[in-house]
TORKOL-4160 file (C-alpha; in steps of 0.2 Angstrom, whole numbers, padded with zeros to 4 digits, m for minus):
290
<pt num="1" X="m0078" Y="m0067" Z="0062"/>
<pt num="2" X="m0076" Y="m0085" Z="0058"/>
<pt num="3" X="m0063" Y="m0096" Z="0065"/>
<pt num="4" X="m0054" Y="m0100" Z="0048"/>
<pt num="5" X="m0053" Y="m0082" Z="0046"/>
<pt num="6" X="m0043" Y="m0080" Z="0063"/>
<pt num="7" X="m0032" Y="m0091" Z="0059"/>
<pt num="8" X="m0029" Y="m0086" Z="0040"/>
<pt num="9" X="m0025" Y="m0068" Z="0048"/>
<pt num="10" X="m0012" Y="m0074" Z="0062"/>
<pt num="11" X="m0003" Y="m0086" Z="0049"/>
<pt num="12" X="m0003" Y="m0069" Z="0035"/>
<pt num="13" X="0016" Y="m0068" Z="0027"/>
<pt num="14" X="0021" Y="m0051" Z="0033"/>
<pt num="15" X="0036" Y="m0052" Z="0018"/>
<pt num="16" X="0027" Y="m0048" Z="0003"/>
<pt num="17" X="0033" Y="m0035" Z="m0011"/>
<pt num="18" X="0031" Y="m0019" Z="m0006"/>
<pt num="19" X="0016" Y="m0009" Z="m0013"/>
<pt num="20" X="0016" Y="0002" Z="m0027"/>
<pt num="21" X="0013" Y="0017" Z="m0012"/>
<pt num="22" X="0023" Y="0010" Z="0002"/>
<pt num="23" X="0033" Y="0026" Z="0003"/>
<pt num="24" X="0019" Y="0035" Z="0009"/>
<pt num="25" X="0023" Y="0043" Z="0027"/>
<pt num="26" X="0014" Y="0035" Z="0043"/>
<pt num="27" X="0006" Y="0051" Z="0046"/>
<pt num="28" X="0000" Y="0052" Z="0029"/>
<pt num="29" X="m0008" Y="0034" Z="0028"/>
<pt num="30" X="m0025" Y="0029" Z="0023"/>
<pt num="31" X="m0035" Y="0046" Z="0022"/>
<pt num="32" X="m0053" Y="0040" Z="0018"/>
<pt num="33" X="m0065" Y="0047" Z="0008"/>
<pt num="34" X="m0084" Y="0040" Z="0003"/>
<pt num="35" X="m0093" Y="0032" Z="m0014"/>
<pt num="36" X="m0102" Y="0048" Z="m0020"/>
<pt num="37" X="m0116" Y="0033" Z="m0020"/>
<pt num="38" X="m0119" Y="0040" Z="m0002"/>
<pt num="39" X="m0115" Y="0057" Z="m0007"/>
<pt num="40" X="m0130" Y="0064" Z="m0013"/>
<pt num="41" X="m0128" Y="0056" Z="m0030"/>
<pt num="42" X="m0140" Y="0064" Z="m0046"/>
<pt num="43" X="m0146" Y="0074" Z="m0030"/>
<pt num="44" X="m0134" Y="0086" Z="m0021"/>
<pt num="45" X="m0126" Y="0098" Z="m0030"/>
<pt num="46" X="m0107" Y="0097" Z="m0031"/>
<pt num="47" X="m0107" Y="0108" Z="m0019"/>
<pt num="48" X="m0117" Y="0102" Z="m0007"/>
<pt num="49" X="m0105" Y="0086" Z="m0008"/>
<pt num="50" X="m0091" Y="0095" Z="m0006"/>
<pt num="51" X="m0094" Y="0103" Z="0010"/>
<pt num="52" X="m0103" Y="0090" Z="0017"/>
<pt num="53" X="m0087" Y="0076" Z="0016"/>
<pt num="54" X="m0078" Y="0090" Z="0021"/>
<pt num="55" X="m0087" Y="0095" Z="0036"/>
<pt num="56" X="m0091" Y="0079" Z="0042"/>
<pt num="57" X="m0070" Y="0077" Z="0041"/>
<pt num="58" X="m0069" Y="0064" Z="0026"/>
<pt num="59" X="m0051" Y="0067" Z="0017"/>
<pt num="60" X="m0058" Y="0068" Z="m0001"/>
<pt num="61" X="m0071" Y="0061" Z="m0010"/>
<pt num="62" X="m0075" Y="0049" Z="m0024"/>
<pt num="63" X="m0086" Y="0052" Z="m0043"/>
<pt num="64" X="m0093" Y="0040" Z="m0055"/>
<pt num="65" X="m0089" Y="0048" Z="m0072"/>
<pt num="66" X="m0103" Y="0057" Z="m0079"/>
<pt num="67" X="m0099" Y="0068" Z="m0093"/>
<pt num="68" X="m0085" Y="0082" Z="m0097"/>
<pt num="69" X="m0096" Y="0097" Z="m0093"/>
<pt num="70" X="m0104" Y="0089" Z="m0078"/>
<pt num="71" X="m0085" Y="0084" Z="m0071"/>
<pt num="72" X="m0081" Y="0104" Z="m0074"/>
<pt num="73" X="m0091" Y="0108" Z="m0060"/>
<pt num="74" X="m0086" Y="0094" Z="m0050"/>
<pt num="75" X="m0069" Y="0098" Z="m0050"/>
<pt num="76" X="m0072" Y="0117" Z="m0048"/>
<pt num="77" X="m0083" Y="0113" Z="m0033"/>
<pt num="78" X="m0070" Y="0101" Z="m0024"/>
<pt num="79" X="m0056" Y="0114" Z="m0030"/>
<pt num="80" X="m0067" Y="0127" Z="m0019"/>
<pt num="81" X="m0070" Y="0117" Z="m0006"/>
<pt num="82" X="m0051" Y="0109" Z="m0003"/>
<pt num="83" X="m0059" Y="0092" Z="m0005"/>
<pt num="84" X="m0047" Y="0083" Z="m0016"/>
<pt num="85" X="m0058" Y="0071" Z="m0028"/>
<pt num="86" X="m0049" Y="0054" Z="m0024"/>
<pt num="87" X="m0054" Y="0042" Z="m0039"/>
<pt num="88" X="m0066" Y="0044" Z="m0054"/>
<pt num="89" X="m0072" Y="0026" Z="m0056"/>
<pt num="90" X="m0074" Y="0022" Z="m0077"/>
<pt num="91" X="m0084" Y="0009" Z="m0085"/>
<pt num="92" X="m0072" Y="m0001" Z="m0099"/>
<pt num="93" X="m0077" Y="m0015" Z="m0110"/>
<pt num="94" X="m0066" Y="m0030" Z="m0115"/>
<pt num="95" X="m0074" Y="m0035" Z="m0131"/>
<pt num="96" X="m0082" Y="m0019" Z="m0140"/>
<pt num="97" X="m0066" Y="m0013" Z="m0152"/>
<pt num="98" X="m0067" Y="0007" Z="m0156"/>
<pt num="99" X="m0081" Y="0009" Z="m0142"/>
<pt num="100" X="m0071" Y="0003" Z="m0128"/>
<pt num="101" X="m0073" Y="0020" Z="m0115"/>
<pt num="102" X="m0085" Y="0033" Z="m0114"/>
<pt num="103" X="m0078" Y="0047" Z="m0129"/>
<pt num="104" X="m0078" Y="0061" Z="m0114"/>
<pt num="105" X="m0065" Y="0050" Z="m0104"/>
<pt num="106" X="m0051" Y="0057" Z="m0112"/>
<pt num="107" X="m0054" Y="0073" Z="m0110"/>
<pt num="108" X="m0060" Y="0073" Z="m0091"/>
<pt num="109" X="m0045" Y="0063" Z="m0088"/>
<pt num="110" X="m0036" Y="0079" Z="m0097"/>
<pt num="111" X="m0044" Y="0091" Z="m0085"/>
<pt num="112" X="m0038" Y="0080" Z="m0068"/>
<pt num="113" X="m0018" Y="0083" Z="m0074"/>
<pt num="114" X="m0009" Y="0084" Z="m0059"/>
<pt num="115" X="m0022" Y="0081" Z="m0046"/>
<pt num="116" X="m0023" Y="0065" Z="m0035"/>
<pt num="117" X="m0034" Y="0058" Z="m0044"/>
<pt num="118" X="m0035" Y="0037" Z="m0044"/>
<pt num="119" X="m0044" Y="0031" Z="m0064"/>
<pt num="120" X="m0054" Y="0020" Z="m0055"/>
<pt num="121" X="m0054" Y="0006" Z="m0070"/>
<pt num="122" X="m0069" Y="m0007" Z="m0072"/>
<pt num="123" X="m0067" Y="m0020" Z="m0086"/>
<pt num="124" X="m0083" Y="m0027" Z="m0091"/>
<pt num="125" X="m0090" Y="m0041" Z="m0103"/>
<pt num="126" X="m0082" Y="m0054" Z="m0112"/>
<pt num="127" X="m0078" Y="m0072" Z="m0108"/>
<pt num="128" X="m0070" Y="m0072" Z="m0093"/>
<pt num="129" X="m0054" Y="m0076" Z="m0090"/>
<pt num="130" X="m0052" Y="m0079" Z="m0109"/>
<pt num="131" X="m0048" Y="m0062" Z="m0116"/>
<pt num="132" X="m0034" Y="m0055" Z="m0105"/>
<pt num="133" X="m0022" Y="m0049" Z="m0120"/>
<pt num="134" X="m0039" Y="m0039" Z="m0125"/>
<pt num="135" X="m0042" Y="m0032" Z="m0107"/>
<pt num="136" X="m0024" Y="m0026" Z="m0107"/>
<pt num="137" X="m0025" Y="m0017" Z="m0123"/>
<pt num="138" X="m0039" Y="m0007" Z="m0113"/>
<pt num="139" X="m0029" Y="m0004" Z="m0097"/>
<pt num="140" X="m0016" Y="0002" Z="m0109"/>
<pt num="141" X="m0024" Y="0014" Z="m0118"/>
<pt num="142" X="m0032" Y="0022" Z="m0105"/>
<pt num="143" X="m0015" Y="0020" Z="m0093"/>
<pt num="144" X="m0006" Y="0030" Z="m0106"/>
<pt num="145" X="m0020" Y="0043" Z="m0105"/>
<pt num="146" X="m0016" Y="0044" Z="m0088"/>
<pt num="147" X="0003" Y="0046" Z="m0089"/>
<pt num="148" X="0001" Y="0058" Z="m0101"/>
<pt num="149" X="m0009" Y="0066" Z="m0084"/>
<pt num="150" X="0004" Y="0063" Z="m0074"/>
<pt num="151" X="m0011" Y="0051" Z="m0064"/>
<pt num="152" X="m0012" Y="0031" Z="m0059"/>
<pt num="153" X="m0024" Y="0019" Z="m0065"/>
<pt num="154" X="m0032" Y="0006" Z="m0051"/>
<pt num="155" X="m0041" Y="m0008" Z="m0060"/>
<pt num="156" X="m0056" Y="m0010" Z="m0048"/>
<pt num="157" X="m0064" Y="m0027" Z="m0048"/>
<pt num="158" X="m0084" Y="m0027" Z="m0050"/>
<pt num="159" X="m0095" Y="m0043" Z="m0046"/>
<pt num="160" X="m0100" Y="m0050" Z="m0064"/>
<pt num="161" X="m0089" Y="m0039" Z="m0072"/>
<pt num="162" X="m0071" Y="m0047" Z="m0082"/>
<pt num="163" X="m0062" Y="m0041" Z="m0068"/>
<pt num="164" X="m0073" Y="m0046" Z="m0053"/>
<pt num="165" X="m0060" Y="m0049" Z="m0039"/>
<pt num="166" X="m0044" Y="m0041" Z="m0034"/>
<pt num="167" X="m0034" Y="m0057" Z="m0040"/>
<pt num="168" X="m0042" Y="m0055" Z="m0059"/>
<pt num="169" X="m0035" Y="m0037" Z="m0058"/>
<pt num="170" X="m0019" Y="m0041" Z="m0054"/>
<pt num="171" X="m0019" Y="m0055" Z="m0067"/>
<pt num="172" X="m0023" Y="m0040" Z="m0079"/>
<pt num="173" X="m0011" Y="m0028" Z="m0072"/>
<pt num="174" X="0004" Y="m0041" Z="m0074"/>
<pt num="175" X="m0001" Y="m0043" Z="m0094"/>
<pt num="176" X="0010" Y="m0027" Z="m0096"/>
<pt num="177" X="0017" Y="m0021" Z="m0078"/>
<pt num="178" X="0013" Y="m0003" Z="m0084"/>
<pt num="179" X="0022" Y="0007" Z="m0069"/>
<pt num="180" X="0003" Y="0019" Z="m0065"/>
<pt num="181" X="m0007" Y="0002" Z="m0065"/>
<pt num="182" X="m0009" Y="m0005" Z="m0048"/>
<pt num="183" X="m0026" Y="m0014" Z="m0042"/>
<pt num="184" X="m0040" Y="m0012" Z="m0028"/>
<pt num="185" X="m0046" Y="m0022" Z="m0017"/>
<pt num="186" X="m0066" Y="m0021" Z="m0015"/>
<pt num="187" X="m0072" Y="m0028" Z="m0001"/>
<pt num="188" X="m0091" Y="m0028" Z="m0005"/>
<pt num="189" X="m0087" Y="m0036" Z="m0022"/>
<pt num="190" X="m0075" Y="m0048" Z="m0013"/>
<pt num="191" X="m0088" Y="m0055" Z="0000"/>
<pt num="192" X="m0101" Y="m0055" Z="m0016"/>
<pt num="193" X="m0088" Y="m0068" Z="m0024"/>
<pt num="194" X="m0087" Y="m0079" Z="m0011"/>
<pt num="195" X="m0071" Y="m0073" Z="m0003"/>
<pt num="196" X="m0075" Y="m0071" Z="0015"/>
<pt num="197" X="m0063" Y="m0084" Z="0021"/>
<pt num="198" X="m0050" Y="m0082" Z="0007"/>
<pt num="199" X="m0047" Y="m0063" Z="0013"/>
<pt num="200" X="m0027" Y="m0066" Z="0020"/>
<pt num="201" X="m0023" Y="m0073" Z="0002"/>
<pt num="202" X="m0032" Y="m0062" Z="m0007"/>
<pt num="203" X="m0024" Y="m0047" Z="0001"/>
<pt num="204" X="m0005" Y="m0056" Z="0000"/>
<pt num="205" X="m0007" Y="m0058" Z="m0019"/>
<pt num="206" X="m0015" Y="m0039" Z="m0021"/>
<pt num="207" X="m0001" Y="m0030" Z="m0010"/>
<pt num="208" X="0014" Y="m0028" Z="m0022"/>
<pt num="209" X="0002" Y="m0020" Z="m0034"/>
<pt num="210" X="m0012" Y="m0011" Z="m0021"/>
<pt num="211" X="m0015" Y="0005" Z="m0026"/>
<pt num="212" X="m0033" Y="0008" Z="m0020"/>
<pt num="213" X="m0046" Y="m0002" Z="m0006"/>
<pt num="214" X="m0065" Y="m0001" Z="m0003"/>
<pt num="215" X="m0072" Y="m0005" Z="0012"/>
<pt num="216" X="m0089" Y="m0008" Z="0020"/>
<pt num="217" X="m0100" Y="m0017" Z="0034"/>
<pt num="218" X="m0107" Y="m0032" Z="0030"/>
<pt num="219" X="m0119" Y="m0044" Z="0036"/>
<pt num="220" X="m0120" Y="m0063" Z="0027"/>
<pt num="221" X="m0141" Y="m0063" Z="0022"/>
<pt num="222" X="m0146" Y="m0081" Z="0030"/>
<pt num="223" X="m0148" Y="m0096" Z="0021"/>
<pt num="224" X="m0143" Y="m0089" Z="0003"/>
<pt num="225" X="m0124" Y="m0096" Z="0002"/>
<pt num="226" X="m0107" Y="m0086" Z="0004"/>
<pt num="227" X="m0109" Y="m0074" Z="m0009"/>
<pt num="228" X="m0126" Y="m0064" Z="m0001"/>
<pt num="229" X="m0123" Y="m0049" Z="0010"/>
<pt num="230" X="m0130" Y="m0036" Z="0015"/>
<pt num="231" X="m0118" Y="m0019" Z="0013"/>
<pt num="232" X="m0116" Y="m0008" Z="0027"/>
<pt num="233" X="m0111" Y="0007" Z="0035"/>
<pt num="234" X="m0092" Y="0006" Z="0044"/>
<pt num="235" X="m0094" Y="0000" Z="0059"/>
<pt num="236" X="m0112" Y="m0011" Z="0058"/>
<pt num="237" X="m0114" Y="m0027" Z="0053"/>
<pt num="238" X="m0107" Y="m0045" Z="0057"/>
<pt num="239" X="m0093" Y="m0045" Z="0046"/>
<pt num="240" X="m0077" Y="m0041" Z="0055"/>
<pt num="241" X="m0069" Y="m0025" Z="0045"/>
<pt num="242" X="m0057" Y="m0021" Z="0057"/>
<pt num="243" X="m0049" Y="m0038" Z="0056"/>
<pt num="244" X="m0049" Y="m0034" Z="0036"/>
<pt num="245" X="m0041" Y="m0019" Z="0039"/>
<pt num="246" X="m0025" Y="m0026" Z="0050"/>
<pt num="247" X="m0023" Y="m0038" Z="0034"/>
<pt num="248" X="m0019" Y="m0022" Z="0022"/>
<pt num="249" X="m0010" Y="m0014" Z="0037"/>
<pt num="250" X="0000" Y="m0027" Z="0038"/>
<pt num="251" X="0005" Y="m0030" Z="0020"/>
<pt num="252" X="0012" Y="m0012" Z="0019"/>
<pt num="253" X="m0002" Y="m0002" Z="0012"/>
<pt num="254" X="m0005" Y="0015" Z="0018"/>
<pt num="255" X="m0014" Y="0024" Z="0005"/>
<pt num="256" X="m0032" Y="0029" Z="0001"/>
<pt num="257" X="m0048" Y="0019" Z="0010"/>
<pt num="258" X="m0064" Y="0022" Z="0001"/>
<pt num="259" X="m0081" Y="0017" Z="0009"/>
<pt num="260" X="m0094" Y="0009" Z="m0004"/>
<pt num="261" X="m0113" Y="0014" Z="0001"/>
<pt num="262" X="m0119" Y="0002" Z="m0014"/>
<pt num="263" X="m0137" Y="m0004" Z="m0006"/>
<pt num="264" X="m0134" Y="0003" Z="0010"/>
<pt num="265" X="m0149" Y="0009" Z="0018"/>
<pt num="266" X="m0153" Y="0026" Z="0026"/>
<pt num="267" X="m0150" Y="0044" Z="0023"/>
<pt num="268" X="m0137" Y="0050" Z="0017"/>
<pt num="269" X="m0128" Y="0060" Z="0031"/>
<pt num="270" X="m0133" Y="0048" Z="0043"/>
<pt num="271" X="m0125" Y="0036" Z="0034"/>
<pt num="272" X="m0111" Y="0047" Z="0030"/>
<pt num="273" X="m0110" Y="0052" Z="0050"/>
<pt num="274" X="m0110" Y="0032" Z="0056"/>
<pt num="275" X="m0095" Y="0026" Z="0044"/>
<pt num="276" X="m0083" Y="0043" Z="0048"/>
<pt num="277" X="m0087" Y="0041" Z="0066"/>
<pt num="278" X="m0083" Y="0022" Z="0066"/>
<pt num="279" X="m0069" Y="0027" Z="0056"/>
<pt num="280" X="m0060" Y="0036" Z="0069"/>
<pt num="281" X="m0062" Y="0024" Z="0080"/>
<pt num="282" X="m0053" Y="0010" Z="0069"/>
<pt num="283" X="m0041" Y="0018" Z="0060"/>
<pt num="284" X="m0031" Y="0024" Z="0077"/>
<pt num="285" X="m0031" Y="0006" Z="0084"/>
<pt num="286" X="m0026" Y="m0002" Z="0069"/>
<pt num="287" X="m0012" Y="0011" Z="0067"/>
<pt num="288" X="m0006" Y="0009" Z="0087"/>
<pt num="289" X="m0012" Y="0027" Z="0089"/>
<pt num="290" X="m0024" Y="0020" Z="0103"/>
């Protein structure tokens, strides 16, 4: 961990606006579940999945949207297994009017009403920065979906994307300050923007609004600039996550941590076994269980 992000963590400003989950009990905080991209993904069955996470004592689970029929079973596997399916991580687009969302997302989010579930909301395309009343229109649409559900909408940022860093999504979730819209905090697609030592601020201006965070190991590639890393299992790499994690611990967030396998090397259950296992090594230290 670099020096400048030492000293950004000891001068972070403990008195920022509580997040939209801060109620959450101590013994309640931060259950983690995995990407399905390190779940067996367009391999396992949802069964398989399932009980895997569950075995391997992951708190739930994450799933790309697919399709209303394939979703069916997902849900009826998770529902068997007691594995509560965290988040469902959508694609939107800012500048395609009347083809905005997948047609099936309705209806999937429809079939999640009353569950846990986090709309894990992408918002891709457009000029960047320069079509926030139409981005909104998107997060309100799909937010009102997802009221109707009696479900939250985190607007998770995406390297590339219209919303490519936490402090874009809270830009976007401020247009209208729709009570279920909050915003992640991704670490992988923070460190591919160039964030590395900008972590402390990034994390004080997401935490009023911090509904959702995505975490990794990371090691910066050599000699191709600040924004080349190579993502990780929890626990490997040079990137110092646990120091990332006492920044949201100490802004007051306490709710769901998700691990991103996105180009992480390996077998599945291996990697699935390194980052739970690192896991409960972190989480209790962090917490001051340890």
């Amino acid at each position: 961990m670099s020096r400048h992000f030492r000293s950004l963590i000891s001068c972070f400003v403990l008195a920022c606006t509580g997040p939209l989950n801060a109620e959450t009990p101590a013994s309640e905080s931060w259950p983690f579940f995995p990407f399905d991209n390190g779940v067996g993904r367009g391999v396992w069955p949802a069964s398989q999945q399932a009980e895997a996470v569950k075995k391997l004592g992951y708190d739930g689970i994450h799933y790309n949207y697919t399709n209303p029929k394939d979703f069916t079973g997902k849900i009826a596997a998770c529902k068997s297994a007691g594995v509560p399916i965290k988040a469902m991580y959508i694609y939107t687009f800012v500048d395609k009017p009347g083809a905005s969302y997948d047609p099936g997302i309705p209806e999937v989010i429809k079939m999640l009403a009353g569950s846990e579930t986090m709309i894990w909301m992408t918002l891709r395309e457009g000029k960047r920065g320069q079509q926030d009343a139409q981005a909104a229109a998107v997060v309100k649409e799909i937010a009102g979906m997802a009221a109707a559900s009696g479900l939250k909408v985190s607007l998770y940022p995406h390297a590339g994307f219209y919303v490519a860093t936490a402090e874009d999504a809270v830009r976007i979730a401020k247009v209208d300050g729709l009570p279920n819209v909050g915003v992640t905090i991704n670490l992988c697609h923070e460190l591919f923007a160039g964030n590395s030592e900008r972590l402390a601020e990034v994390v004080k201006t997401a935490a009023p609004l911090l509904t959702l965070v995505s975490i990794n190991g990371a090691s910066p590639i050599p000699n191709k600039g600040p924004k080349a890393w190579d993502t990780l299992p929890l626990g490997s790499g040079s990137f110092d996550t646990k120091a990332f994690l006492k920044l949201v611990y100490d802004s007051g967030y306490r709710g769901p941590i998700g691990h991103q396998f996105y180009a992480v090397k390996g077998e599945d259950m291996d990697k699935l076994s390194s980052a739970i296992h690192a896991w409960q090594e972190i989480k209790p230290a962090i917490l001051g269980r340890k």
